[in-house]
N, C-alpha and C positions, 0 to 999 in steps of 0.2 A: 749891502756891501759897499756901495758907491758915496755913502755918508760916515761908514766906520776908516775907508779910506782915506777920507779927506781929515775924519779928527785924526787919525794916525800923523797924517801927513803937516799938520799944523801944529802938532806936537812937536814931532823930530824938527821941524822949521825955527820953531818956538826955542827948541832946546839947544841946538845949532847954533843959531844966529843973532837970535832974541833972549837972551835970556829973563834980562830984565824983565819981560812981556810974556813970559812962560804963563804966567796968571791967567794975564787979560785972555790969550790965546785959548786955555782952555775954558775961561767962566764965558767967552763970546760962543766957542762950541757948545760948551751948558746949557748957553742960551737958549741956540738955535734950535737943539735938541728939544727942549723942553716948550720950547713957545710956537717956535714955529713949525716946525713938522707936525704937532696935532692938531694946529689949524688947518692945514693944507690937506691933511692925508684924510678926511671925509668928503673933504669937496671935489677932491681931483681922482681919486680911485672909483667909487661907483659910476661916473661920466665917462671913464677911459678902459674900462674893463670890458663892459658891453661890445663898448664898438669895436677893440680890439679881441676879443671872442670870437666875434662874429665870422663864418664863413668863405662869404665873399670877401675879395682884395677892394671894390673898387666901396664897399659901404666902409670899408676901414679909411681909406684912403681919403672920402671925402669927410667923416668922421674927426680926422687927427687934422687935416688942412683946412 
């Protein structure tokens, strides 16, 4: 939700303000969509699930900080 927010929000930015940049604005979302969230979302989900799973507040707490 917090990724479809943000291309909405760079769009109407884009379309607003930029026009000219309406492109760049969406092919840099494109981008990010495509390159960088599938790099990130194997590495950073099985490490953060666990601990945030987990029961206790203070294995969470020393887990995330």
């Amino acid at each position: 939700a917090p990724l479809l927010l943000l291309l909405s929000e760079t769009i109407d930015l884009a379309q607003n303000k930029y026009k000219p940049f309406k492109f760049v604005a969406l092919i840099k979302a494109g981008y990010y969509v495509c390159r960088v969230r599938p790099s990130v979302r194997p590495s950073v989900r099985p490490s953060v699930r666990p601990s945030v799973d987990t029961s206790n507040p203070n294995n969470v707490i020393k887990n995330i900080y």
